[in-house]
N, C-alpha and C positions, 0 to 999 in steps of 0.2 A: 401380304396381298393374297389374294383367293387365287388361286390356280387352276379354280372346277376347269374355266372356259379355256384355257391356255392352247391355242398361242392367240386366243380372240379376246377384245379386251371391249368395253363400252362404246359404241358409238354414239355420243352424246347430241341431242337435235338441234340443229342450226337456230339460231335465236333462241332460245332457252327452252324451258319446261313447255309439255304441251298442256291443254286444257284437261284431259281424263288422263287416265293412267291407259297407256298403251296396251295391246294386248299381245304384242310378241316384246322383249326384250331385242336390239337392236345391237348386233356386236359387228366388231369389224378387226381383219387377221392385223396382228400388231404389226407385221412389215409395210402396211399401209395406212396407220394409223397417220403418220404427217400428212396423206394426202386427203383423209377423213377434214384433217384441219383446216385444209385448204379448200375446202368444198365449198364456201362462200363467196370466193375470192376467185373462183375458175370457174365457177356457175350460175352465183347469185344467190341471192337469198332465199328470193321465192322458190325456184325450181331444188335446193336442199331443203328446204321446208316441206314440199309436196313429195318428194322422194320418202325422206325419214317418215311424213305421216302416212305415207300410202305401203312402207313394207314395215312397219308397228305396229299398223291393224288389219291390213288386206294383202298380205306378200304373196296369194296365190291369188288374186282376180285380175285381170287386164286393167292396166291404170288408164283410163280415161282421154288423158293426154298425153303420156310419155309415149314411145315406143320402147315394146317389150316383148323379147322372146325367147325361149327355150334353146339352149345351144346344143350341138348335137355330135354324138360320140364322145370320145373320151372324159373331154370338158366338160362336158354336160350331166355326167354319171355322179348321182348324188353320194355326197361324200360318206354317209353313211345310212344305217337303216334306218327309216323313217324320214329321211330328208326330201325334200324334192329335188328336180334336176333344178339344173343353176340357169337362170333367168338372167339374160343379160338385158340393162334398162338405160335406154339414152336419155341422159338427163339432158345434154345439149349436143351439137353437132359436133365438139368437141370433149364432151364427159361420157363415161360410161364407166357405168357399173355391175358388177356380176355379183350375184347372192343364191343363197339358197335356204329355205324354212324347213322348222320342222315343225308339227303341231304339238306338240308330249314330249318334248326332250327334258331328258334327268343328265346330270352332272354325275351321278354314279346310280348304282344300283339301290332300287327303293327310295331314292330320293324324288324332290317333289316333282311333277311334271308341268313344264311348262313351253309356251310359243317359244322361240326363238328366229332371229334372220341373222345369218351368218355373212357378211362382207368379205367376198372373197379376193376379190380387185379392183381395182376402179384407176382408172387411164384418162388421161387429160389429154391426149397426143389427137390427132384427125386421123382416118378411117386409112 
């Protein structure tokens, strides 16, 4: 198994492949990875569908429909250089999820650079 991303592992898109090739890579922290599975089933289809397409190619513009914001102090301090702060994104009034992109990230030095969105947590509990 590759261990560039470690402790982040694939977040795969709700209903299968999308139609183009994404342009961030979509990972999600492996502590959370069962509730990545559950995203269908605690939110629906559509609303993991418009999530996963909207932070694989736009993780930095205001989503349309969700509600989305910037958290602020600690939480919010991107994890590291080149990251942005951590965006938290109501998928429903009971889903939310926190992420954070980077536009160039390398898995080591001189390696290749590319988008990523990092799944930091995501909570099914109410407010």
């Amino acid at each position: 198994m590759n261990r560039a991303y470690d402790p982040m592992v694939p977040a795969k898109r709700p209903g299968g492949k999308p139609k183009e090739k994404p342009k961030y890579r979509v990972l999600v922290h492996r502590k959370y990875g069962s509730a990545w599975e559950q995203i269908v089933d605690r939110a629906g289809l559509q609303q993991a569908r418009q999530f996963w397409d909207h932070v694989s190619n736009t993780p930095g513009v205001k989503d349309a429909i969700a509600n989305t914001c910037y958290l602020r102090g600690k939480a919010g301090a991107p994890k590291a250089k080149g990251f942005s702060k951590t965006i938290h994104y109501e998928l429903t009034s009971k889903a939310r999820i926190n992420y954070q992109y980077c536009n160039n990230y390398q898995t080591e030095p001189g390696g290749d650079q590319h988008g990523v969105v990092f799944i930091l947590s995501i909570d099914y509990s109410s407010h």
